[in-house]
C-alpha positions in Angstrom: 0.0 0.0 0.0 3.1 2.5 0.9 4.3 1.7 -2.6 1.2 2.5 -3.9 1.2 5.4 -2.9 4.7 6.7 -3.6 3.8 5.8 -6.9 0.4 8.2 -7.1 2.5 11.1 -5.6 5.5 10.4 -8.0 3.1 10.6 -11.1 1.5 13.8 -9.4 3.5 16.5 -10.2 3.8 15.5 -14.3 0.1 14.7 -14.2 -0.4 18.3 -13.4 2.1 20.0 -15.7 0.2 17.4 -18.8 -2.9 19.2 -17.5 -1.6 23.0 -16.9 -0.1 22.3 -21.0 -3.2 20.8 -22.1 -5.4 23.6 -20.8 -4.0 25.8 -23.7 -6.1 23.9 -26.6 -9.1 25.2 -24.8 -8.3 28.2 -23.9 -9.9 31.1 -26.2 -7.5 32.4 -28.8 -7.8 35.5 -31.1 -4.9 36.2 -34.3 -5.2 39.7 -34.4 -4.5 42.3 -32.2 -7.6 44.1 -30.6 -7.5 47.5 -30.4 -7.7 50.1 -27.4 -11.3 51.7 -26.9 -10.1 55.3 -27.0 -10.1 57.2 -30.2 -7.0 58.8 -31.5 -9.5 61.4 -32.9 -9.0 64.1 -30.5 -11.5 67.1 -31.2 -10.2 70.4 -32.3 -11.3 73.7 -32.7 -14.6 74.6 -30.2 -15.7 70.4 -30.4 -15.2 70.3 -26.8 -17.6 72.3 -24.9 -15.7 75.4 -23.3 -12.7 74.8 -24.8 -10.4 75.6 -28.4 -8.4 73.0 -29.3 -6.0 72.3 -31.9 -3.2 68.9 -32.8 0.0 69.2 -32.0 3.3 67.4 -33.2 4.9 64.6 -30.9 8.2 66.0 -29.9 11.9 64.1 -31.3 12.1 62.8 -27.8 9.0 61.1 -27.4 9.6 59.6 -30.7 12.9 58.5 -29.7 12.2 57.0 -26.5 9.8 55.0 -28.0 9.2 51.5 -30.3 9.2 52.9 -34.3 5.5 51.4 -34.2 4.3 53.3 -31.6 1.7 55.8 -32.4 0.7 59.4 -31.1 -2.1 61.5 -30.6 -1.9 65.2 -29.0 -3.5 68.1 -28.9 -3.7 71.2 -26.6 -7.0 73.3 -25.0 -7.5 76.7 -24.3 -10.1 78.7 -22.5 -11.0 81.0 -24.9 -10.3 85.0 -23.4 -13.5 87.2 -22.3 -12.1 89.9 -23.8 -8.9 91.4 -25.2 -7.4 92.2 -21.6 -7.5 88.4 -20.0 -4.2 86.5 -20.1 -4.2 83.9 -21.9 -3.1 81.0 -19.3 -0.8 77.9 -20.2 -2.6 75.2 -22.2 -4.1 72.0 -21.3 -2.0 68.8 -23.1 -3.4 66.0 -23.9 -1.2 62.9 -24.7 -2.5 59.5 -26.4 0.4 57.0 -27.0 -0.7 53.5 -28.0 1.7 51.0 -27.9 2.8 48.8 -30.6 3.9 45.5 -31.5 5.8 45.2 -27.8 4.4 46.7 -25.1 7.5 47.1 -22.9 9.0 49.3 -25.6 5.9 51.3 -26.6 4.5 52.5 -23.4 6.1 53.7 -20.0 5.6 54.7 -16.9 5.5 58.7 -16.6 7.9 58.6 -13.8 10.0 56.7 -16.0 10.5 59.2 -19.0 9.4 62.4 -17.5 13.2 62.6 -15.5 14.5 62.7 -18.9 12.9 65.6 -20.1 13.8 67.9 -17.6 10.9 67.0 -14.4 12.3 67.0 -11.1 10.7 66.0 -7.6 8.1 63.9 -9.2 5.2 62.9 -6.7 2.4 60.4 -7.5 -1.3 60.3 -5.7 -4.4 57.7 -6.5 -7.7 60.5 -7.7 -11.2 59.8 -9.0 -12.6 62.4 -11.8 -16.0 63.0 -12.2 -17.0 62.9 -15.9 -19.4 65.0 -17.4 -21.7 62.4 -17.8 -22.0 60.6 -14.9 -19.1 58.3 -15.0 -15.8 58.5 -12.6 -12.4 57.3 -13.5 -9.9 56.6 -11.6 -6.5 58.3 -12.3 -3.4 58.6 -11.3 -2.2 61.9 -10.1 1.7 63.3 -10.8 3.1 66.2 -9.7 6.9 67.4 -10.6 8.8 70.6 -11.4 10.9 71.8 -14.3 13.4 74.6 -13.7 14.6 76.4 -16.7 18.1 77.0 -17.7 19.2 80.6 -18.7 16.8 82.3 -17.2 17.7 85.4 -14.6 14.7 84.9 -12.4 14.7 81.7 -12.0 11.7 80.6 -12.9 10.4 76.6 -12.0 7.1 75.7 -14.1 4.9 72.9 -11.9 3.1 70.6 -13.9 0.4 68.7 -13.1 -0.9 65.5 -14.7 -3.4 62.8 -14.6 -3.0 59.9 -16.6 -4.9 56.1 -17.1 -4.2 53.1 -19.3 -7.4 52.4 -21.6 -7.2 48.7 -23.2 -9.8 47.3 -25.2 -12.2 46.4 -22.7 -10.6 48.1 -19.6 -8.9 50.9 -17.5 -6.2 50.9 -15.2 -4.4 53.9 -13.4 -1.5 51.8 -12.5 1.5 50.4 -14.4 0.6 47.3 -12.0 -2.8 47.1 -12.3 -2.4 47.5 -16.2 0.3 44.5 -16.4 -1.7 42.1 -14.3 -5.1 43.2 -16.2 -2.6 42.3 -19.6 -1.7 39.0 -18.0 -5.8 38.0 -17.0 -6.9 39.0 -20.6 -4.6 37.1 -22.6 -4.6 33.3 -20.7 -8.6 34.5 -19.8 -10.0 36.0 -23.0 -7.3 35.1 -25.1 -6.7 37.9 -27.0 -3.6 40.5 -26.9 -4.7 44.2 -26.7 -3.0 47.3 -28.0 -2.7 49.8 -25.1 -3.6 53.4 -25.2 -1.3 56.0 -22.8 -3.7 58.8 -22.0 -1.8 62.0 -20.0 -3.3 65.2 -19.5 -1.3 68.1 -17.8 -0.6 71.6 -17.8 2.0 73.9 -15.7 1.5 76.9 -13.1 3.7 79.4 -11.4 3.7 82.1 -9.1 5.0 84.1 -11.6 2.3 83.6 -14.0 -0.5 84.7 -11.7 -1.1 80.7 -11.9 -1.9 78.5 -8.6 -2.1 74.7 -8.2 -5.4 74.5 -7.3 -6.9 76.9 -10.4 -4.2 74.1 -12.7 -5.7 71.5 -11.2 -9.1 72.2 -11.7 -8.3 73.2 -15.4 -7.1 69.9 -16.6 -9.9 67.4 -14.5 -12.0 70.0 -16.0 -10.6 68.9 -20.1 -11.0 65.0 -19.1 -13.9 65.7 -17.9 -15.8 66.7 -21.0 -13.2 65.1 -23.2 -13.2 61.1 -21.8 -17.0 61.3 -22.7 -16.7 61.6 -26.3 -13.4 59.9 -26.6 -14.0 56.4 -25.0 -16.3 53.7 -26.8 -17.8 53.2 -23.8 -20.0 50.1 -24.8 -16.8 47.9 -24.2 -16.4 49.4 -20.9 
């Protein structure tokens, strides 16, 4: 009876790496690559309600730093002035990156690449925005600064930025979360996604009559009306 049972325990482990394999020829599978559920389409001109927009042009570092087959999407907002005598305050950016062909080369952490262009004292928080329909996201929340060379007074622009990864079916505010959610869908649903980057930011100052709370509300205000229109929210 002992040896009987050695025997069952030896077979065990191979019995259950035959079965772990063997799971894969029923496990869903889909050939092509399924896209992110946020169009690349941003609106321009007065589309989005209370705001001017118009595209804008990647910059040579963000190309750089990226896959060849990744692909942008930006665009900047602006309040439009009351009247001729308003200052016209820094634009709201809003970034779309989806990634290409591999992931770990298309799309990175903010923390990651903003160092490299110049943002210091980068802070992260977790925050919920209310859309303007109803909906709430959950996004993460960056703070950092950028001093500028050359300059007598010594001026620091303060950014502020939100961002979210938007899959096909899905949203995550963390690189964790997004990487684990990546993971589920492909053994679960069987399908590999193409992941959209979505940052939006702007920058303040004491010198520019600017605060952090009146930047703040600025750009929740732009994802606010913008995620709306943007997201195909019936694969939500």
């Amino acid at each position: 009876m002992i040896k009987i049972k050695q025997s069952l325990l030896a077979l065990l482990p191979p019995a259950l790496i035959a079965l772990i394999l063997s799971s894969v020829f029923i496990l869903p599978r889909h050939e092509a690559l399924v896209e992110s559920s946020i169009s690349p389409e941003l609106p321009v001109g007065f589309k989005l309600p209370g705001w001017y927009g118009k595209k804008v042009q990647e910059s040579e570092v963000e190309r750089s730093s990226l896959a060849a087959d990744t692909r942008f999407s930006k665009a900047q907002y602006n309040q439009p002035r009351r009247s001729l005598w308003d200052e016209e305050k820094p634009p709201v950016e809003v970034s779309i990156v989806y990634s290409g062909s591999d992931m770990n080369s298309s799309i990175h952490r903010p923390e990651r690449c903003l160092p490299s262009q110049g943002h210091i004292d980068l802070r992260t928080s977790n925050s919920e925005i209310p859309l303007a329909d109803g909906r709430t996201v959950a996004f993460t929340r960056l703070t950092s600064r950028v001093p500028l060379p050359n300059r007598d007074d010594g001026l620091t622009l303060r950014f502020v930025s939100y961002y979210v990864f938007i899959g096909h079916g899905t949203m995550c505010h963390t690189h964790l979360g997004r990487t684990f959610q990546d993971m589920y869908d492909r053994v679960a649903k069987g399908y590999v996604q193409r992941w959209a980057y979505l940052q939006v930011n702007s920058y303040w100052a004491p010198e520019l009559n600017l605060t952090e709370e009146e930047t703040d509300q600025r750009v929740r205000s732009v994802i606010s009306e913008l995620l709306p229109r943007q997201v195909d929210w019936s694969k939500m």
